[in-house]
SEKOL-331532 format. One line per field, with one value per atom (N, C-alpha, C): x, y, z; residue number from 1; residue in one letter; atom name. Coordinates in pm, 1 decimal, always signed. Last residue first. Example, Ala and Ser with C-alpha at 12.3 -4.5 7.8 and 13.67 -1.06 7.14 Angstrom:
BEGIN
x: c(+1285.0/+1367.0/+1290.0/+1319.0/+1230.0/+1320.0) $
y: c(-225.0/-106.0/+3.0/-569.0/-450.0/-330.0) $
z: c(+708.0/+714.0/+787.0/+780.0/+780.0/+780.0) $
k: c(2/2/2/1/1/1) $
r: c(S/S/S/A/A/A) $
a: c(N/CA/C/N/CA/C) $
This chain:
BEGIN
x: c(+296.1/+245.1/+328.3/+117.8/+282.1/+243.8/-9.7/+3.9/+110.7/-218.7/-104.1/-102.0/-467.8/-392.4/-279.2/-735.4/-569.4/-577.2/-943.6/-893.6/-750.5/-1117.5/-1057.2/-1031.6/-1086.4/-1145.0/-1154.5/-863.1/-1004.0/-1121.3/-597.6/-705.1/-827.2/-263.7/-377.9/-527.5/+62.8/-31.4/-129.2/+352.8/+285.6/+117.4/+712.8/+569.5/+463.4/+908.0/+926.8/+769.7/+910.3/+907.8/+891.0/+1020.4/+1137.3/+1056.2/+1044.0/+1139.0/+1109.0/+918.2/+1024.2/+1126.3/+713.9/+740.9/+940.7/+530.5/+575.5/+678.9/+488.9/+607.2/+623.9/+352.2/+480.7/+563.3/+117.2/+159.2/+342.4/+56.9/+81.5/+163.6/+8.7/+148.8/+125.4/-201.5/-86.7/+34.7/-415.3/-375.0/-210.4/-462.3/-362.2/-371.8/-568.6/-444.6/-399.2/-781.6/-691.4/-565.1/-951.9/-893.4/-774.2/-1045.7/-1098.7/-1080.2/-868.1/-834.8/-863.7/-1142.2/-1001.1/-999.0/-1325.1/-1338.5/-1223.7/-1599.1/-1462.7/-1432.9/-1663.9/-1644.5/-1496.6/-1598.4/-1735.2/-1761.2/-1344.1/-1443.4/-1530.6/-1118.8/-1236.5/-1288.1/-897.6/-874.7/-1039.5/-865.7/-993.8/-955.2/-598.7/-687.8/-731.2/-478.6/-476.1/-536.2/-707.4/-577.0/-585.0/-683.8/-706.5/-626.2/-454.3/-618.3/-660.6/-124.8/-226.1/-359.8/+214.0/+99.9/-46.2/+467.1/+422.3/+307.1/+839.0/+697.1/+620.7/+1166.1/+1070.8/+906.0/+1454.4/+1333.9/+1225.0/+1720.7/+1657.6/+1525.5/+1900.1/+1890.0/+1851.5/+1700.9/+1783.8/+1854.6/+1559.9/+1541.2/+1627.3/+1602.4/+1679.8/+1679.4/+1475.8/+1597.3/+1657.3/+1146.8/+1185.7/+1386.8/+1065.7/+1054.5/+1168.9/+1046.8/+1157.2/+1196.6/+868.9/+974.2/+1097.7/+639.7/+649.7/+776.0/+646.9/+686.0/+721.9/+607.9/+709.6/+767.3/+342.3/+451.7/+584.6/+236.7/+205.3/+292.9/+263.7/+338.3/+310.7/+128.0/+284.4/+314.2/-151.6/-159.7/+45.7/-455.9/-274.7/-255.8/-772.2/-652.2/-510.2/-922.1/-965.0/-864.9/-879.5/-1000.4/-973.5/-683.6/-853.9/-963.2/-460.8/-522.3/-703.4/-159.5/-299.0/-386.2/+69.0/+30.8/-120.9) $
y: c(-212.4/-330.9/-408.2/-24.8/-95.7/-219.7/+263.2/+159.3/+85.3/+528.7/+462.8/+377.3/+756.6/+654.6/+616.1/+968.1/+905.2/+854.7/+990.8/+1012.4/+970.1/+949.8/+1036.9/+1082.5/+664.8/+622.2/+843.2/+644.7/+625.5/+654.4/+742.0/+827.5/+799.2/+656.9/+608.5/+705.1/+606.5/+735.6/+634.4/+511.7/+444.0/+572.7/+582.1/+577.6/+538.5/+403.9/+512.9/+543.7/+84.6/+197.6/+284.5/-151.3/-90.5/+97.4/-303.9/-269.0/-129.6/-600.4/-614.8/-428.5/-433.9/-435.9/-528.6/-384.9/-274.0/-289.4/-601.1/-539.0/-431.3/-740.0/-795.3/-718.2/-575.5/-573.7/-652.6/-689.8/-498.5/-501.5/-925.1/-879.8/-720.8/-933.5/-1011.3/-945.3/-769.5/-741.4/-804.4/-942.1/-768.8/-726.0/-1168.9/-1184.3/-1018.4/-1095.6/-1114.2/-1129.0/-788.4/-911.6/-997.7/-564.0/-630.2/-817.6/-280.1/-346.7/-528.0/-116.0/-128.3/-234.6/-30.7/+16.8/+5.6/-149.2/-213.0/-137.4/-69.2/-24.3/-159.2/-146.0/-134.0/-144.6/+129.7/+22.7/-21.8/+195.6/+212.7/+123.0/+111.7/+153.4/+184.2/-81.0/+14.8/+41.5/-167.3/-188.6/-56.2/-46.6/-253.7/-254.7/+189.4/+124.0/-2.3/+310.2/+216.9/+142.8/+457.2/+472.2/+442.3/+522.7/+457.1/+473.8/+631.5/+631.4/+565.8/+560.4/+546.9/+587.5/+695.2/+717.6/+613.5/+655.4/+620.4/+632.9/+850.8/+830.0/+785.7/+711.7/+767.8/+744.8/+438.4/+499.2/+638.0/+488.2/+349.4/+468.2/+605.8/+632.7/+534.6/+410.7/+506.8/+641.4/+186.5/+180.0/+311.4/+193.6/+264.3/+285.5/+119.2/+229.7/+326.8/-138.2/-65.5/+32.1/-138.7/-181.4/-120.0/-79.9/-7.9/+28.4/-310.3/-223.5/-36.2/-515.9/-547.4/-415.9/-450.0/-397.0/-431.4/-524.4/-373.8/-334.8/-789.8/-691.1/-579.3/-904.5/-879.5/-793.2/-617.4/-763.0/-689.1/-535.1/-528.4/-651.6/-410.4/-521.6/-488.5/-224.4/-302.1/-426.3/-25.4/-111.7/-237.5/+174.1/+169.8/+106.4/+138.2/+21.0/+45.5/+289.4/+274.0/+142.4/+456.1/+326.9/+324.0) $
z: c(+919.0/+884.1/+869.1/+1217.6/+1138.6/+1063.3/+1194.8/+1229.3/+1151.3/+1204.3/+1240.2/+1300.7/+1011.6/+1172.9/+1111.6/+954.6/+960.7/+1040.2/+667.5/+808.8/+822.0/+449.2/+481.1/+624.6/+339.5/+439.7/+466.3/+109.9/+71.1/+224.0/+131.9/+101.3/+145.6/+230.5/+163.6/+204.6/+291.4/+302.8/+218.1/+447.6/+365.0/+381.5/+495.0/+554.4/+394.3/+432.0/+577.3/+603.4/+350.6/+304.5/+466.0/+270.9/+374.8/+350.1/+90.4/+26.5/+150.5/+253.2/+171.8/+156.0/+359.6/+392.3/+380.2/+80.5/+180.8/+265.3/-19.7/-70.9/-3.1/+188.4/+168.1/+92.5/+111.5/+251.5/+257.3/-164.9/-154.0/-8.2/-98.1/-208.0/-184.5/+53.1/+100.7/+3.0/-125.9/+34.2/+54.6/-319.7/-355.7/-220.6/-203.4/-286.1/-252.7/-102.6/+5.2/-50.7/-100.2/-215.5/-151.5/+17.0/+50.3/-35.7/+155.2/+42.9/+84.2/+295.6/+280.5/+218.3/+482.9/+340.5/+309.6/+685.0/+609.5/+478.7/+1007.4/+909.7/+786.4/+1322.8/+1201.4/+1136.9/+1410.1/+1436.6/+1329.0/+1171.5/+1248.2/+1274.8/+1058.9/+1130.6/+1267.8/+749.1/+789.8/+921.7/+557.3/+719.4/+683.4/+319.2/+361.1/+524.2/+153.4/+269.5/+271.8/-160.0/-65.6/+27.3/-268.1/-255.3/-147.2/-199.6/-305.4/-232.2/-180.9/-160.2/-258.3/-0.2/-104.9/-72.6/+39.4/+101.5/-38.8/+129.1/+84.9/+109.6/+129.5/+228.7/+168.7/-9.1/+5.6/+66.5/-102.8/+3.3/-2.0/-428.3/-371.3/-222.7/-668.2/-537.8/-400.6/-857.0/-848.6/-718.8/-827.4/-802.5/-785.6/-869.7/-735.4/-724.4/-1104.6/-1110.1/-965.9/-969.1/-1130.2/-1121.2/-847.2/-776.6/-893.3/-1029.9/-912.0/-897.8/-1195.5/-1236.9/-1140.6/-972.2/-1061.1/-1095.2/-911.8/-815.6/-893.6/-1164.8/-1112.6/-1006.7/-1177.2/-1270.4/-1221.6/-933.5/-954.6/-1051.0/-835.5/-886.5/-948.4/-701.4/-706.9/-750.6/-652.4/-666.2/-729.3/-643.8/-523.3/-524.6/-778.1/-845.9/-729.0/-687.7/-702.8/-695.0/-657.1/-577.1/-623.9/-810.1/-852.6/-796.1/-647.1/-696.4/-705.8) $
k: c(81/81/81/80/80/80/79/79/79/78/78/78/77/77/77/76/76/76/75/75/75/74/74/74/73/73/73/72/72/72/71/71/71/70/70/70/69/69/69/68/68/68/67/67/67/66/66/66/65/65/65/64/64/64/63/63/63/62/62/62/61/61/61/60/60/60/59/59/59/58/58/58/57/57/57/56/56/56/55/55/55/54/54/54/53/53/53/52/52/52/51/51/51/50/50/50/49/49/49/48/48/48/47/47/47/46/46/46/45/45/45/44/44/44/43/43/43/42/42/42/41/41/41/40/40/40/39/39/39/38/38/38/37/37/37/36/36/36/35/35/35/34/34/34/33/33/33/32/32/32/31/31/31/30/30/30/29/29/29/28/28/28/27/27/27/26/26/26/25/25/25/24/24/24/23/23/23/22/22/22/21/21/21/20/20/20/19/19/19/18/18/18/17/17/17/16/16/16/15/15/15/14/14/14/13/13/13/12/12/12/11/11/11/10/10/10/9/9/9/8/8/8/7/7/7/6/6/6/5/5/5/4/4/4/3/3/3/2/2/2/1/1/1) $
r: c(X/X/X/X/X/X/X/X/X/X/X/X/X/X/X/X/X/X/X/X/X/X/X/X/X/X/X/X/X/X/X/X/X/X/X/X/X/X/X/X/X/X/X/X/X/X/X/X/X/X/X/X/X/X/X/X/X/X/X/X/X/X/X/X/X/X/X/X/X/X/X/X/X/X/X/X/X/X/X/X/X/X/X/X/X/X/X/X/X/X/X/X/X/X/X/X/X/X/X/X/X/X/X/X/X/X/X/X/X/X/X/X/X/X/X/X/X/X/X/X/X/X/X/X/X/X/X/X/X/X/X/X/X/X/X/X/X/X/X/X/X/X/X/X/X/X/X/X/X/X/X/X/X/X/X/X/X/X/X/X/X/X/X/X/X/X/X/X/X/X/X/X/X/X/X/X/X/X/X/X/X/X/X/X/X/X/X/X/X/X/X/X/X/X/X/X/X/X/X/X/X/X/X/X/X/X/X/X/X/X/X/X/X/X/X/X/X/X/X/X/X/X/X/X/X/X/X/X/X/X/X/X/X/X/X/X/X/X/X/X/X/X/X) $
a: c(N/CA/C/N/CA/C/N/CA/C/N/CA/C/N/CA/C/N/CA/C/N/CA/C/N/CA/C/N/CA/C/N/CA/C/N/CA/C/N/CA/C/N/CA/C/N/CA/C/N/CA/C/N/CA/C/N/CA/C/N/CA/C/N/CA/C/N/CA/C/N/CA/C/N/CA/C/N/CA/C/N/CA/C/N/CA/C/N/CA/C/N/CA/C/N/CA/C/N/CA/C/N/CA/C/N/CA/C/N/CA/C/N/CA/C/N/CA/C/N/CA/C/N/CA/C/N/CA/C/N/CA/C/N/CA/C/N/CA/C/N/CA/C/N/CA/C/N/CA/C/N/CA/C/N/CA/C/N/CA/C/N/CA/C/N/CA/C/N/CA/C/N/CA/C/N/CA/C/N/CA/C/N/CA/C/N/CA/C/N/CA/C/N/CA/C/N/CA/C/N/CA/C/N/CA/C/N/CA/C/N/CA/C/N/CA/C/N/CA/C/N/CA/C/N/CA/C/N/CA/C/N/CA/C/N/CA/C/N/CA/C/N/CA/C/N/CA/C/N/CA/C/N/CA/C/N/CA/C/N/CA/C/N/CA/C/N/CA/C/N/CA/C/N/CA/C/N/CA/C/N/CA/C) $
């Protein structure tokens, strides 16, 4: 999913969610740019639009994904959203 530009917006998960039926009980991963939390102290380099925060975080958690991967920070963590 394309978060680049710092926003998500319904037709983009609309067409996401389309895209996803045929993957229907199978292990869901997604991945996109920008995380919805900066994990580090300090630091804010995560998805800073509170709209494409709340609808990216609700459809994660609507369609149940197994893990969720994002780039922009290049580190890792874990956490539940």
């Amino acid at each position: 999913m394309d978060d680049s530009s710092g926003k998500i917006t319904q037709a983009t998960l609309k067409n996401f969610s389309d895209k996803m039926t045929i993957y229907k009980n199978k292990l869901m991963f997604i991945l996109f740019h920008i995380p919805t939390k900066d994990p580090r102290q300090n630091k804010n380099h995560a998805l800073d639009d509170n709209k494409s925060l709340t609808l990216l975080e609700n459809f994660i958690k609507k369609n149940n994904f197994n893990a969720v991967f994002s780039a922009h920070i290049h580190s890792h963590c874990i956490y539940k959203i």
